[in-house]
RODO-2510 file (C-alpha; in nm, 4 decimals, decimal comma):
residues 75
     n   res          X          Y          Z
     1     x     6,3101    -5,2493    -3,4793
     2     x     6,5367    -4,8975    -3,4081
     3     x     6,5197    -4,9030    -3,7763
     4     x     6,1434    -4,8813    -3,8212
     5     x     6,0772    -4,6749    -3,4778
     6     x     6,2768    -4,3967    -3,7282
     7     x     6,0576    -4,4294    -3,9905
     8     x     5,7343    -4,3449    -3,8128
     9     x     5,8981    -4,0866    -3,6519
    10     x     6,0296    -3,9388    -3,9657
    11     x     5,6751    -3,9989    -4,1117
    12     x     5,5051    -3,7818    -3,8186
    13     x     5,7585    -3,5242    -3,8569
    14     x     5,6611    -3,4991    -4,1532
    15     x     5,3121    -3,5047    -4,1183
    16     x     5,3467    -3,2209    -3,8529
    17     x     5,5223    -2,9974    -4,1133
    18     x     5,2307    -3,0821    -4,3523
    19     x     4,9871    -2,9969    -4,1289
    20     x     5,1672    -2,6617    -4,0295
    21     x     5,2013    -2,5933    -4,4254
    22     x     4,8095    -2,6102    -4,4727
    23     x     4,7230    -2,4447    -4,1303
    24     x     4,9772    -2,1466    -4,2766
    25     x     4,8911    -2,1652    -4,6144
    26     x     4,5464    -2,2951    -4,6507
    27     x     4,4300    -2,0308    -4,9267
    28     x     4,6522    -2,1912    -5,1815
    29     x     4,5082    -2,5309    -5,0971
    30     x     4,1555    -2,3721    -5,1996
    31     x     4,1154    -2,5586    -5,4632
    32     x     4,1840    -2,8986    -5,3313
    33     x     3,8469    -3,0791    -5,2766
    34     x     3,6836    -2,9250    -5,5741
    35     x     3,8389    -3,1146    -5,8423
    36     x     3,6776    -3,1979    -6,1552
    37     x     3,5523    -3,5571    -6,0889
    38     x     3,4759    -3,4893    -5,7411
    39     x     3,0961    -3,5840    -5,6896
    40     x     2,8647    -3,3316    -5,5117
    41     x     2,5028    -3,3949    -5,5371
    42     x     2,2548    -3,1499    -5,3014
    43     x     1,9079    -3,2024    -5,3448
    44     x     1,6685    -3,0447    -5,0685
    45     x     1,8134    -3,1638    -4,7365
    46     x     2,0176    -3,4803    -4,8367
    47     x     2,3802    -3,3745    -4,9419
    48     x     2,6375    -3,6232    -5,1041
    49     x     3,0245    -3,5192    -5,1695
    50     x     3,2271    -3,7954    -5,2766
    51     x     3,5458    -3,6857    -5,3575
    52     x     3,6712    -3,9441    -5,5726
    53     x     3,9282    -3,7356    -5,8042
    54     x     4,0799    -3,5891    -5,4498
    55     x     4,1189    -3,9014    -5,3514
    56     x     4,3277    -4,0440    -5,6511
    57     x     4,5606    -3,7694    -5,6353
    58     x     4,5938    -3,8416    -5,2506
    59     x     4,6593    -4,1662    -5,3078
    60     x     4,8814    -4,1245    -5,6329
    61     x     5,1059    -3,8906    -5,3719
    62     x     5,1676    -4,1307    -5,0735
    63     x     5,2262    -4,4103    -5,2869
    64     x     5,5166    -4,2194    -5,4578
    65     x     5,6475    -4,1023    -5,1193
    66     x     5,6110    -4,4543    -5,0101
    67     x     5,8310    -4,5977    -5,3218
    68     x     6,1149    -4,2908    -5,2955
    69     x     6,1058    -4,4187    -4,8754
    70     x     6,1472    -4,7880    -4,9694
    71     x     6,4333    -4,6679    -5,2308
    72     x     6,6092    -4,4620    -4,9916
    73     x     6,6024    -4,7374    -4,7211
    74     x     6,6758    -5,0729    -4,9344
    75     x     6,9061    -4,9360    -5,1762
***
């Protein structure tokens, strides 16, 4: 349990010092949500923004800090 009360503390550390990076440096993330492949449709006053290539490069990224976590922890 000590074990994995580190871990999410780690993990919110480091989400703090993400979230400080973007605050700080949120011009160089200006391209980040306007992929090619994200979907933006406007049409009068319906608006639909799926960001679907955003969210594959998310998702690419915490699964490969997930897998260098487990391989630091298990061996």
């Amino acid at each position: 349990m000590n074990r994995m009360a580190s871990v999410l503390i780690g993990m919110g550390l480091l989400l703090i010092f993400l979230g400080l990076l973007w605050w700080a440096f949120g011009g160089l993330f200006s391209w980040f949500g306007r992929l090619p492949g994200d979907i933006r449709i406007e049409r009068g006053n319906f608006s639909l923004y799926f960001p679907l290539t955003s969210m594959l490069l998310i998702s690419l990224i915490l699964n490969l800090i997930v897998y260098l976590i487990s391989k630091i922890f298990n061996g």
